[in-house]
PAZAVEX-630520 format. One line per field, with one value per residue: x, y, z of N, C-alpha, C in turn; residue number from 0. Coordinates in Angstrom, 1 decimal. Atoms other than C-alpha are relative to their C-alpha. Example, Ala and Ser with C-alpha at 12.3 -4.5 7.8 and 13.67 -1.06 7.14 Angstrom:
% residues 2
n_x	c(0.9;-0.9) $
n_y	c(-1.2;-1.1) $
n_z	c(0.0;0.0) $
ca_x	c(12.3;13.7) $
ca_y	c(-4.5;-1.1) $
ca_z	c(7.8;7.1) $
c_x	c(0.9;-0.8) $
c_y	c(1.2;1.1) $
c_z	c(0.0;0.8) $
num	c(0;1) $
% end
This chain:
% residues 281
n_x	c(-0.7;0.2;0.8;-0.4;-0.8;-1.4;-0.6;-0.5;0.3;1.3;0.1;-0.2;1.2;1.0;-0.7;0.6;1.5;-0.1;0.0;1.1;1.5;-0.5;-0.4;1.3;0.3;-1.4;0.4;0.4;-1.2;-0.2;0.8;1.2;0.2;0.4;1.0;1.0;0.0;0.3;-1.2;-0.9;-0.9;-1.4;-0.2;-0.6;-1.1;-1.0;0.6;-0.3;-1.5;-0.3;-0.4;1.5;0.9;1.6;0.3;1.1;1.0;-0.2;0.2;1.1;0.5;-0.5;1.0;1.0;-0.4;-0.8;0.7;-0.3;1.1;-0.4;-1.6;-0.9;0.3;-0.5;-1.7;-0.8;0.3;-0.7;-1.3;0.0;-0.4;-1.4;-1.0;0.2;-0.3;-1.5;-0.2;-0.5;0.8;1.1;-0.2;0.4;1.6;1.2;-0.1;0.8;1.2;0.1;-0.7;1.3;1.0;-1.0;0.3;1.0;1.0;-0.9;0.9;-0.2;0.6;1.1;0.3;0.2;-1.3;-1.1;-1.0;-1.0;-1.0;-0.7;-1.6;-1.0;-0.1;1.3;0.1;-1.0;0.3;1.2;-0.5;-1.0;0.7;0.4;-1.4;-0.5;1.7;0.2;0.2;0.1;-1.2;0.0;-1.5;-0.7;0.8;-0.1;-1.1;-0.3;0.2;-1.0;-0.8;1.0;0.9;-0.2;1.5;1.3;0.1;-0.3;0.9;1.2;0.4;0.2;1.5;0.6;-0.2;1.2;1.7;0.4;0.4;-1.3;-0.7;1.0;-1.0;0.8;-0.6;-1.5;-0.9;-0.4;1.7;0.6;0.3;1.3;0.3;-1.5;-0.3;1.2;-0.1;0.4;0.9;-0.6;0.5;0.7;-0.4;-0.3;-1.1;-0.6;-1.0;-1.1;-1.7;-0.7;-1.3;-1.0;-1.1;-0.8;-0.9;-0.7;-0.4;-0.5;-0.7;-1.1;-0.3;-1.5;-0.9;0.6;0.8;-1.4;0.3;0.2;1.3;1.1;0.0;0.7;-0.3;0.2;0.0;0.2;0.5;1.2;1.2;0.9;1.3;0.6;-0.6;0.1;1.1;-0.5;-1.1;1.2;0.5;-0.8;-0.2;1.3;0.1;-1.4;0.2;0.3;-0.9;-0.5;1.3;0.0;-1.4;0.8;0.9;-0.5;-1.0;0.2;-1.2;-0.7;-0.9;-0.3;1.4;-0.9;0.8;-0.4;0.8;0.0;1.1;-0.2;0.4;-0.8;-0.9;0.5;1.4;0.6;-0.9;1.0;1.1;-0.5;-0.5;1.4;0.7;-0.9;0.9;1.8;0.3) $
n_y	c(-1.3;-1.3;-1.4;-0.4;-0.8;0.6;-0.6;-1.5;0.0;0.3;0.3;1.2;0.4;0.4;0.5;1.3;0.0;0.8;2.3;0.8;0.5;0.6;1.5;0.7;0.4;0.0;-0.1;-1.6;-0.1;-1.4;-0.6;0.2;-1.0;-1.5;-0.4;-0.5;-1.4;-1.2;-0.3;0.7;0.7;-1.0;-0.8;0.7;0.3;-1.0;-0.2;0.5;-0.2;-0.9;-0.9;-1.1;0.1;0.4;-1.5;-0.5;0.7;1.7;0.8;0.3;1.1;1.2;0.8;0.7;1.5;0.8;0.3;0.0;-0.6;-1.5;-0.5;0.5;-0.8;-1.2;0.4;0.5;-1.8;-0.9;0.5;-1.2;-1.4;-0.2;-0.5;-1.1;-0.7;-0.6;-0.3;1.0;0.2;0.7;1.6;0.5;0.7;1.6;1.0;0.5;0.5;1.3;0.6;-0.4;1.0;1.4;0.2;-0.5;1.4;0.9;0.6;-0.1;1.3;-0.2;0.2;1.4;1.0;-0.7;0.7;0.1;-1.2;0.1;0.7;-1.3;0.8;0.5;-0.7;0.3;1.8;-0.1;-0.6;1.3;0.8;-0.1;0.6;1.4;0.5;1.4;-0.3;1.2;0.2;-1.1;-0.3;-0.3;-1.6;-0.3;-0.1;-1.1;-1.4;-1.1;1.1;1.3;0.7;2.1;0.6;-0.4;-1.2;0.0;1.0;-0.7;-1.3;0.4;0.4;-1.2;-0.6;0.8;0.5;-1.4;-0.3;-0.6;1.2;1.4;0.9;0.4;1.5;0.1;-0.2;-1.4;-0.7;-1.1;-1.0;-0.6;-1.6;-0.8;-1.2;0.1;-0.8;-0.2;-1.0;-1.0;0.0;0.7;-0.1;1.6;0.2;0.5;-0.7;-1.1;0.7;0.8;-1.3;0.1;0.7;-0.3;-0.5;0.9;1.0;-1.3;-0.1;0.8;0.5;-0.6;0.6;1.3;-0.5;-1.1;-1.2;0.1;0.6;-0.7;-1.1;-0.6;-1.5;-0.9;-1.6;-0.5;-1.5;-0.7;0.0;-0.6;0.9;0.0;0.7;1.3;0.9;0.3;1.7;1.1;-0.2;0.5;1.8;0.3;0.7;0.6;0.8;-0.2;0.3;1.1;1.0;-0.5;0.3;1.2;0.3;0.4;1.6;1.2;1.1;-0.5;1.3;-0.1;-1.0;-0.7;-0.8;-1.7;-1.2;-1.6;-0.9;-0.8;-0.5;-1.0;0.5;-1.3;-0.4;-1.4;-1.1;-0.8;0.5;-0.1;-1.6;-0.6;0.5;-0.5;-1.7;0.1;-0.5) $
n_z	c(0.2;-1.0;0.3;0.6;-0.8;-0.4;1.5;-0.1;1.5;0.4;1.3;-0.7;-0.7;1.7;0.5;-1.0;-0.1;1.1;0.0;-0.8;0.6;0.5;-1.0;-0.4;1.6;0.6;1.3;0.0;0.6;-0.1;0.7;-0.7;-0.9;0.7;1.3;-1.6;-1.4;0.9;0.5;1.1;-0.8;-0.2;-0.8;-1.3;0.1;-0.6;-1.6;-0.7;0.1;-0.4;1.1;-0.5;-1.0;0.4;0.0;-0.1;1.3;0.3;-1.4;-0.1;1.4;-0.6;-1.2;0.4;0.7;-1.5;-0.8;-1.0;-0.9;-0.4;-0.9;0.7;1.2;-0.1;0.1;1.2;0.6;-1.3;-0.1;1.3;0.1;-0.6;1.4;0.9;-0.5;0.0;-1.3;-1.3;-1.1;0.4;0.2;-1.4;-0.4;0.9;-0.6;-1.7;0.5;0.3;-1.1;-1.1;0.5;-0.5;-0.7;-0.7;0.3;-1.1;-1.1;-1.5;-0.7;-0.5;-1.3;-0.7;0.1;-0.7;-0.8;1.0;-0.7;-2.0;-0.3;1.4;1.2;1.0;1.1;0.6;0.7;1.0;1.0;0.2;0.9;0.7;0.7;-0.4;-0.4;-0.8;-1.9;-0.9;-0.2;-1.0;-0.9;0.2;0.4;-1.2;-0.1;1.0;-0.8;-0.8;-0.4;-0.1;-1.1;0.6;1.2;-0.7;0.3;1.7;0.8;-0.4;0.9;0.8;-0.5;-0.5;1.2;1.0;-1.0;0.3;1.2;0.9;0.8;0.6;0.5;1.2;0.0;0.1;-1.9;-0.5;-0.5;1.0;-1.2;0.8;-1.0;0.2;-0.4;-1.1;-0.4;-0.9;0.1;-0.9;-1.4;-0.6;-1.5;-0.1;-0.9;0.9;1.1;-1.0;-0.6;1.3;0.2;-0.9;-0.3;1.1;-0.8;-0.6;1.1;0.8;-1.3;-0.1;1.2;-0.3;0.0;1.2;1.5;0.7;0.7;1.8;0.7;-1.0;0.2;-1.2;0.3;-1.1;-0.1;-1.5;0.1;-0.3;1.5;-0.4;0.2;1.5;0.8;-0.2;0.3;1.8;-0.1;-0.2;1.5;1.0;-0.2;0.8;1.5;-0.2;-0.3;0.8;0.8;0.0;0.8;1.5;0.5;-0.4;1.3;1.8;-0.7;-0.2;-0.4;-0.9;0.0;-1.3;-0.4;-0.2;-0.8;0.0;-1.1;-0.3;-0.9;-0.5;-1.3;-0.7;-1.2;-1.0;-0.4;0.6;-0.3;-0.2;-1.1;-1.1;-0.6;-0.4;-1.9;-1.3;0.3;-0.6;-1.5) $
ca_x	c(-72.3;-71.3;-73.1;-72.6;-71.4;-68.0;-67.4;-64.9;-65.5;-68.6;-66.8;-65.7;-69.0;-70.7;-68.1;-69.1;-72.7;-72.4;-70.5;-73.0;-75.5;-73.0;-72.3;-76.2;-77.0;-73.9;-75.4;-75.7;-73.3;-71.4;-73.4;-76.2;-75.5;-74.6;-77.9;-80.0;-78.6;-78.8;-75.3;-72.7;-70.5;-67.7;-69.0;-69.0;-66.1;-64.1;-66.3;-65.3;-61.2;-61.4;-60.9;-64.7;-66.7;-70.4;-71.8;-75.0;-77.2;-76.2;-76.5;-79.7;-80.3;-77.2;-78.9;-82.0;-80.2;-78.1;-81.4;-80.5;-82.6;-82.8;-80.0;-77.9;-78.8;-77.5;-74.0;-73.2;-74.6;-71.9;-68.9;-69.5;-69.6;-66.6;-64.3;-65.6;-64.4;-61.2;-61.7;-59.8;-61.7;-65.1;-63.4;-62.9;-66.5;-67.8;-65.7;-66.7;-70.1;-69.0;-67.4;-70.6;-72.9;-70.4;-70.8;-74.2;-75.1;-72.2;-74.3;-75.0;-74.7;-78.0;-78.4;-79.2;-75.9;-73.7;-72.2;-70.1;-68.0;-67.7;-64.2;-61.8;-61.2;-64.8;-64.6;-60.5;-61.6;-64.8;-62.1;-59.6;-62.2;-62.4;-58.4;-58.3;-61.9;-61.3;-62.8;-62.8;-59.0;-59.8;-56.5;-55.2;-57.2;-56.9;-53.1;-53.3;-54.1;-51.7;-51.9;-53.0;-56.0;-56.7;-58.9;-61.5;-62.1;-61.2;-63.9;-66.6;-66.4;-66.7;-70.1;-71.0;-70.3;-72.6;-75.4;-75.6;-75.7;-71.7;-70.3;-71.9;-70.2;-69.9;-69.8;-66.2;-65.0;-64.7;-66.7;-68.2;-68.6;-72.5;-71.8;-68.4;-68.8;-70.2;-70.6;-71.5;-73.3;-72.5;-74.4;-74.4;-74.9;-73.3;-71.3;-70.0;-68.7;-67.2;-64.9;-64.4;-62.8;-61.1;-59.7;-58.5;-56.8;-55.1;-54.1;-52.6;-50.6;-48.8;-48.5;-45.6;-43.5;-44.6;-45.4;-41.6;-41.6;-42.2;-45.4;-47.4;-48.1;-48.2;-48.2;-49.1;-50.6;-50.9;-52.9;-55.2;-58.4;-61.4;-65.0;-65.5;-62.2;-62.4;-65.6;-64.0;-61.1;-64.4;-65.4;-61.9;-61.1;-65.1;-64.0;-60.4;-62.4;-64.4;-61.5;-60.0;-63.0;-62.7;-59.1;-60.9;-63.4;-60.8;-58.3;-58.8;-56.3;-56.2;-53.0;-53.4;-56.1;-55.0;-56.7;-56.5;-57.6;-58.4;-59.0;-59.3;-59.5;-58.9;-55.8;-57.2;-60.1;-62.3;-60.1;-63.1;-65.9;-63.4;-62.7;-66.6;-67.4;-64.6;-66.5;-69.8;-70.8) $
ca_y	c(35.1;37.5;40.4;43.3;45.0;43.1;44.8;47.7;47.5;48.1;46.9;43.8;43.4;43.1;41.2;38.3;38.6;37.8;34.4;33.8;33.6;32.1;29.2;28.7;28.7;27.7;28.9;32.8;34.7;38.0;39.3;38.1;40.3;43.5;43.4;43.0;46.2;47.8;48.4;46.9;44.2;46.7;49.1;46.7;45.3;48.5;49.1;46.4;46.6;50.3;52.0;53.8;54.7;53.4;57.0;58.3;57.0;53.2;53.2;52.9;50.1;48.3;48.2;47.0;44.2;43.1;43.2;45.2;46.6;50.5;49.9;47.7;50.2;53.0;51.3;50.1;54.5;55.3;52.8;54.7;58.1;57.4;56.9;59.8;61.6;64.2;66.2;64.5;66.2;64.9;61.7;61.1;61.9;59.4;56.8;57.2;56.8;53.9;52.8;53.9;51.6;48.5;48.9;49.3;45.4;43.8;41.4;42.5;40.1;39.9;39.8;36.5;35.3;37.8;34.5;34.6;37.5;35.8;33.9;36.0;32.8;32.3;35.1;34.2;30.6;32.0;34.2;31.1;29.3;31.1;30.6;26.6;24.9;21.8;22.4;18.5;18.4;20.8;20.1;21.2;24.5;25.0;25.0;27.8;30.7;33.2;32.2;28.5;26.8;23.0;20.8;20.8;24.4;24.3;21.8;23.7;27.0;25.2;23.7;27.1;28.6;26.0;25.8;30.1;29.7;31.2;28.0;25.1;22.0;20.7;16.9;16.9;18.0;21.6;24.3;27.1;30.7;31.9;35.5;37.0;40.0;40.5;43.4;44.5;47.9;51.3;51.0;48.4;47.4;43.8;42.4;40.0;42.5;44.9;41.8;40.9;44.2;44.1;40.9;41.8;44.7;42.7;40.1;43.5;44.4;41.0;40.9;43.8;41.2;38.0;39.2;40.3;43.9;43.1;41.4;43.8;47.1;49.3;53.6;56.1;59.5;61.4;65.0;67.8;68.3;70.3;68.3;69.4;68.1;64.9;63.9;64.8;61.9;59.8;60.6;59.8;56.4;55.5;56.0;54.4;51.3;51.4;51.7;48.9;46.8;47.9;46.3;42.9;42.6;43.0;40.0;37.3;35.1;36.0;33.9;35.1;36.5;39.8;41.9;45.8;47.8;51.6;53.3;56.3;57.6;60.5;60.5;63.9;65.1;67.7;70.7;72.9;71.1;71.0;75.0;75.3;73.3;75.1;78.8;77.8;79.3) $
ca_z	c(34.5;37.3;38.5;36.6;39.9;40.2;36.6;36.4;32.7;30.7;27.4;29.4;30.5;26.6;25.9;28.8;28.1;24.2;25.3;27.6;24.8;22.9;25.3;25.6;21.5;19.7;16.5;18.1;16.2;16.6;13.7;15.7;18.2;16.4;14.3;18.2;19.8;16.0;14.9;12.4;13.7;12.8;14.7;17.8;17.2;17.6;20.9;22.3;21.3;22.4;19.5;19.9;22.3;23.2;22.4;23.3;20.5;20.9;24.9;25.5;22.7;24.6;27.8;26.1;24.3;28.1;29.7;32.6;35.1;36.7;39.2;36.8;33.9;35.7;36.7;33.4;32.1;35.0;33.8;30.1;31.2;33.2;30.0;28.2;30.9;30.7;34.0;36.9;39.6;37.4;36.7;40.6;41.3;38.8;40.4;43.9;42.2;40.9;44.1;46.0;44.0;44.5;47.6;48.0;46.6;49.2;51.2;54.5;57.1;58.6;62.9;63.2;61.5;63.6;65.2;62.0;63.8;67.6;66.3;63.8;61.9;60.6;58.5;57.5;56.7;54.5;52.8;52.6;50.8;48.3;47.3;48.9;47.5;49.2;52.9;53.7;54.6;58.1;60.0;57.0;56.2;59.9;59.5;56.8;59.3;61.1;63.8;63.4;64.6;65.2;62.7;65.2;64.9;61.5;61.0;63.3;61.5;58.4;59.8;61.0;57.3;55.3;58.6;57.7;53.9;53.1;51.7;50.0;49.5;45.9;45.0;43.9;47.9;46.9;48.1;46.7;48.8;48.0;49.6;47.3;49.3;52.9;54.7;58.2;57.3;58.1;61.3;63.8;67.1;68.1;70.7;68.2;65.7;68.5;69.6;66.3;65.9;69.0;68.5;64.7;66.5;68.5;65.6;64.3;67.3;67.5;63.6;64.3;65.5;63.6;60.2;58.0;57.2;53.2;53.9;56.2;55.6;59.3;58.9;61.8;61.9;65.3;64.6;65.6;63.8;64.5;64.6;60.9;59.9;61.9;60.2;56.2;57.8;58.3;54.5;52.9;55.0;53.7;50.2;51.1;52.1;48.9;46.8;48.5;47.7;44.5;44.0;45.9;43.0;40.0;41.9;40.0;41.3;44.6;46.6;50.2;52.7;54.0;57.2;56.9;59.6;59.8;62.9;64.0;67.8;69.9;72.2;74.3;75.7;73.9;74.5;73.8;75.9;78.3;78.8;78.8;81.7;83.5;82.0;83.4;86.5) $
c_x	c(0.0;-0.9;0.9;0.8;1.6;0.4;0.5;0.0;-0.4;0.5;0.3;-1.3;-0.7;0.8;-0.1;-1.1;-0.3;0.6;-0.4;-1.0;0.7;0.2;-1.7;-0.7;1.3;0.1;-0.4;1.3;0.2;-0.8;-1.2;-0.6;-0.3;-1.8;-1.2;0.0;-0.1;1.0;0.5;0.7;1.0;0.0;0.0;1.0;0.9;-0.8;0.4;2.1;0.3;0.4;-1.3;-0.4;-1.1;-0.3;-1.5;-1.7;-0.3;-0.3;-0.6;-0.6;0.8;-0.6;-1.2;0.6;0.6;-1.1;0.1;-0.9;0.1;0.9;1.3;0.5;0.7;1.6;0.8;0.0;2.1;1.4;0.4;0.5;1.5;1.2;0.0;0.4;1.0;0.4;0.1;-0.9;-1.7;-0.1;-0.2;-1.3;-0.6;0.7;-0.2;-1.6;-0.3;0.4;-1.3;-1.5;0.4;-0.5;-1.3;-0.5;1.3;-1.7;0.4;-0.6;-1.0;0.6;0.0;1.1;1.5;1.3;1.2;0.9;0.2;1.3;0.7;0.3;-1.0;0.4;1.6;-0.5;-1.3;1.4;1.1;-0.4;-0.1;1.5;0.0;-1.9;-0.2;0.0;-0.4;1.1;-0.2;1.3;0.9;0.1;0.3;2.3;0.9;0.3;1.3;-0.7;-0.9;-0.6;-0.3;-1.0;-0.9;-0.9;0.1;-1.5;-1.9;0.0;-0.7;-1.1;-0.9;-0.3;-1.2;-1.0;-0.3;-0.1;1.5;0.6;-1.0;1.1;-0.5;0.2;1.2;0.7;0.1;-0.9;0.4;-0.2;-1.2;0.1;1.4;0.4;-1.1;0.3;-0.7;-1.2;0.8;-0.6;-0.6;0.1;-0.3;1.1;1.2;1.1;0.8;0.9;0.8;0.8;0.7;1.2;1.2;1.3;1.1;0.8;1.3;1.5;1.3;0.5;1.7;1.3;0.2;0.2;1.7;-0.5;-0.7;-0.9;-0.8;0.4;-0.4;0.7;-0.9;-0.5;-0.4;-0.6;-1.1;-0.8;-0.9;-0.7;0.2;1.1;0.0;-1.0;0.6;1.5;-1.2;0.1;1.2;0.3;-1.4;0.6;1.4;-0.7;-0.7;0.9;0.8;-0.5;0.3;1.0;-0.4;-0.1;0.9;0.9;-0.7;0.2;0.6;0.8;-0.1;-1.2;0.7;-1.0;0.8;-1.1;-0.2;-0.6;0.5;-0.5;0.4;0.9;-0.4;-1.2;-0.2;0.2;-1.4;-0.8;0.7;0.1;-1.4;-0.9;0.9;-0.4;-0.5;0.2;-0.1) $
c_y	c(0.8;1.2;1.2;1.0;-0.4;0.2;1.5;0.4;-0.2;-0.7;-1.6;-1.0;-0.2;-1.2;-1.7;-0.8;-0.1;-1.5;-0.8;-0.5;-0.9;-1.7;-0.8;-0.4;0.1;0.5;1.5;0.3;1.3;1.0;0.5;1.0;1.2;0.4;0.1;1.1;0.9;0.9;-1.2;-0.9;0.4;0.7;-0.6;-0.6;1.3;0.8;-0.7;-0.8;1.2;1.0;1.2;0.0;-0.5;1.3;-0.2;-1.1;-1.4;0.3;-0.5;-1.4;-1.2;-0.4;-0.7;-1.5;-0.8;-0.2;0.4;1.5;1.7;-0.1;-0.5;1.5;1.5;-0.1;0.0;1.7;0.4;-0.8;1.0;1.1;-0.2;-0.2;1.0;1.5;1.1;1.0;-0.6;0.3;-0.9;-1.3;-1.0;-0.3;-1.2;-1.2;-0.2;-0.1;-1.2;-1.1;-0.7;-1.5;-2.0;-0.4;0.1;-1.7;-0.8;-0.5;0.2;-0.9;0.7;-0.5;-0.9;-1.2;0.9;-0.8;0.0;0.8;-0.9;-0.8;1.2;-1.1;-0.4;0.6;0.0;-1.1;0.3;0.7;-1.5;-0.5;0.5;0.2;-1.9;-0.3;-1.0;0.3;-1.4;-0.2;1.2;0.3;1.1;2.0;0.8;0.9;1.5;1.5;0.3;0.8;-1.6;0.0;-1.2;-0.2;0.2;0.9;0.3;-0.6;1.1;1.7;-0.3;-0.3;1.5;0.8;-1.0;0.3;2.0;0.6;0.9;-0.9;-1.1;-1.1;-0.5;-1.3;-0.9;0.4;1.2;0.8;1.4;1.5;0.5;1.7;0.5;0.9;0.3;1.4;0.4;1.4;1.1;0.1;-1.2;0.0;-1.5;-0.4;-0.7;0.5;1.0;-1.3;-0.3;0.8;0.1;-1.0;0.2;1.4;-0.4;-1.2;1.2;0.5;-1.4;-0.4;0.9;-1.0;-1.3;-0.1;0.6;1.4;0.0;-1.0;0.1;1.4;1.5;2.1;0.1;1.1;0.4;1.4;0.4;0.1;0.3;-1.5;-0.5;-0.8;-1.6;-0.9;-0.1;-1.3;-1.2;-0.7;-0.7;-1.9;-0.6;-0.5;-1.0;-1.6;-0.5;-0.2;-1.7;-1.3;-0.6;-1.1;-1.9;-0.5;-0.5;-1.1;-1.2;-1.5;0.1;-1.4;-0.1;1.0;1.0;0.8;1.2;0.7;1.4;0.6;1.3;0.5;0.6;-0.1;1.1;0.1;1.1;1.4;1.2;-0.2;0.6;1.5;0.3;-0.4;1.1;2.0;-0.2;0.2;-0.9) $
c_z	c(1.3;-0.3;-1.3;0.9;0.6;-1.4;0.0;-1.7;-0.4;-1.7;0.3;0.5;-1.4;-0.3;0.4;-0.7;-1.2;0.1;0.5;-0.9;-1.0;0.3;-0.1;-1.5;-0.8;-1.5;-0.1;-0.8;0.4;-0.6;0.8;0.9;-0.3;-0.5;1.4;0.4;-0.9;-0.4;-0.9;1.0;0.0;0.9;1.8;0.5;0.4;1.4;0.8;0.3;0.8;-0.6;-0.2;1.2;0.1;0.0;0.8;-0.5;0.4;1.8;0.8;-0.7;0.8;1.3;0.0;0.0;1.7;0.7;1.3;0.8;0.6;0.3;-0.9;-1.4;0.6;0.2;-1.1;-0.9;0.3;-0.6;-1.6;0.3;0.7;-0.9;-1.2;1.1;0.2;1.1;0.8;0.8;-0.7;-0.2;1.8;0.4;-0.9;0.4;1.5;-0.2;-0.2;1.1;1.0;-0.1;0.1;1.2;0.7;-0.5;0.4;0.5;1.2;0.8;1.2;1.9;0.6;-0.6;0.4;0.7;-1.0;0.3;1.4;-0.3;-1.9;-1.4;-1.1;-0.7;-0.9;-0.8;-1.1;-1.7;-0.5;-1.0;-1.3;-1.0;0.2;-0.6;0.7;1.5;0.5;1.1;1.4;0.8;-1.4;-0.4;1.8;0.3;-0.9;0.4;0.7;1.1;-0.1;0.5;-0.3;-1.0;0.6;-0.3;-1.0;-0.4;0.8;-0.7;-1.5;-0.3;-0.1;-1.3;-1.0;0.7;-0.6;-1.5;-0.7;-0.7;-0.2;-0.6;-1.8;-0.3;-0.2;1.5;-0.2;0.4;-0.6;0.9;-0.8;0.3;-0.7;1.0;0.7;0.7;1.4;-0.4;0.4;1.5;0.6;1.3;0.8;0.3;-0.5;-0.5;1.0;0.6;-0.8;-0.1;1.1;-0.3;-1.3;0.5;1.2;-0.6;-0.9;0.6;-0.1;-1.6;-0.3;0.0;-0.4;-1.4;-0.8;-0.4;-1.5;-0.1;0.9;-0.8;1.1;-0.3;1.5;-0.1;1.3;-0.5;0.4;-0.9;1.3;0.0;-2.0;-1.1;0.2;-1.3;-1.9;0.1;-0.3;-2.0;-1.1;0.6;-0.7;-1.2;-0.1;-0.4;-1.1;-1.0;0.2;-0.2;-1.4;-0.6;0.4;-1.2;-0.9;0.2;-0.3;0.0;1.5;1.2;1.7;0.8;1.0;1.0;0.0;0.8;-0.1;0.9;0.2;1.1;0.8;1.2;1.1;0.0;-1.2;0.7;0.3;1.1;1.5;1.0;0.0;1.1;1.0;-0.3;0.7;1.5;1.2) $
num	c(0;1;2;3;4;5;6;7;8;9;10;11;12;13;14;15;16;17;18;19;20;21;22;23;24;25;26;27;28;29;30;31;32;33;34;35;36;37;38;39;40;41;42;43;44;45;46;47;48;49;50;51;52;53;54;55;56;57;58;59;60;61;62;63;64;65;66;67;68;69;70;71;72;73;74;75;76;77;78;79;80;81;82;83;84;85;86;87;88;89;90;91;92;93;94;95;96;97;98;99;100;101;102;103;104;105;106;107;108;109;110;111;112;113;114;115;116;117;118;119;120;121;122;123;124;125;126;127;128;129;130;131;132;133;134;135;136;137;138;139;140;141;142;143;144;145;146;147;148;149;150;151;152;153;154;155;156;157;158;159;160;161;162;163;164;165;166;167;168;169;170;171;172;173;174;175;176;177;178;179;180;181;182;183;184;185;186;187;188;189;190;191;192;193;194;195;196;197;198;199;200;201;202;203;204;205;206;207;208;209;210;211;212;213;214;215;216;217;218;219;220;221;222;223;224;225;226;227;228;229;230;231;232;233;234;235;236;237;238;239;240;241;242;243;244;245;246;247;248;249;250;251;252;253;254;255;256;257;258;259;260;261;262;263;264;265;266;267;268;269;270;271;272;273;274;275;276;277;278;279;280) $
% end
């Protein structure tokens, strides 16, 4: 069973985690359930259609019965309160809460597998894999990308992806990704990941004239902004990036691997700074 952090739905999430127990004793029953977490099988039943809510009372009992830990136990609190919610601005914060916590159990790629950034395709070809399972066929996974790359290369990322623990072959020829969801960190510092972003920027650049209008998505903004405003841009691309996670997770059928960039960086000097060197005595 998936984590419980790739769940945007805690009624979705009981609903798993009874067929889990179901799958494992074929002889558990719904009843079975209800009478564990200490309700009627009515009253679960219309919990998990959407006709009630989990209240108060029962929430505590259900995280008993799921078995789920402080940080889990607080997510699944947090997917609750968030449908008992009727204030928008309150509703927002409780999903950038929810957003926050998503992304706080991404696997970050550790330092000593940074090589996974020195070619722009490792990290296409990890995401590939997880639409294409068959990574024997390399010319042909190789041929998948925009812009191609040979089998060769196809076949040495591939290497590179199992020798660092993101893919695992399974005995049928497909492969498996161990890492759904990888993340650099909010702070790093790696020659690697600064080309990587270069060269995706540049993958970006020539996708203008490659890519048809109706299957790219390129916008512009040019403006002034203090310090204090700059840094609240920081704050909303953050939860942007978050959200767009978010939409990641609940994909699941996804048909195509898609790179989205967001930068932001000043086209002028510091106007201010600048008139204070030219004060100074």
């Amino acid at each position: 069973m998936d984590s419980i952090f790739t769940y945007s739905s805690y009624r979705e999430y009981i609903r798993d985690a009874i067929e889990e127990k179901r799958r494992k004793n074929t002889r558990y029953s719904f009843r079975s359930a209800a009478n564990r977490i200490g309700t009627s099988s009515g009253t679960l039943s219309r919990i998990l259609n959407g006709t009630r809510h989990l209240g108060p009372s029962l929430l505590p009992k259900m995280i008993s019965f799921l078995g789920l830990k402080r940080r889990e136990a607080e997510y699944f609190s947090l997917l609750v309160h968030f449908e008992l919610l009727n204030d928008e601005s309150k509703k927002r914060q409780c999903y950038r809460d929810i957003l926050r916590m998503r992304t706080g159990c991404n696997t970050t790629v550790p330092e000593e597998n940074h090589q996974f950034f020195e070619q722009w395709y490792h990290v296409a070809l990890f995401e590939l894999l997880r639409i294409v399972k068959d990574s024997s066929d390399t010319t042909a996974l190789g041929s998948m990308l925009m812009p191609p790359i040979t089998g060769p290369k196809a076949r040495k990322a591939v290497e590179l992806l199992k020798k660092i623990g993101y893919i695992r072959q399974e005995e049928d020829a497909s492969a498996c990704t161990t890492e759904p969801f990888l993340t650099t960190g909010d702070t790093w510092e790696s020659v690697a990941i600064h080309s990587f972003q270069v060269t995706m920027s540049q993958l970006a650049a020539k996708a203008l004239d490659t890519v048809p209008k109706e299957e790219r998505d390129f916008s512009t903004l040019t403006m002034a902004l203090s310090q204090e405003a700059f840094e609240k841009v920081r704050d909303v691309v953050k939860n942007a990036r978050a959200e767009i996670a978010a939409i990641e997770r609940e994909s699941s059928d996804p048909e195509r691997v898609y790179q989205i960039n967001m930068q932001c960086f000043p086209l002028t000097q510091d106007i201010a700074k600048k008139d204070e060197r030219h004060d100074s005595p």
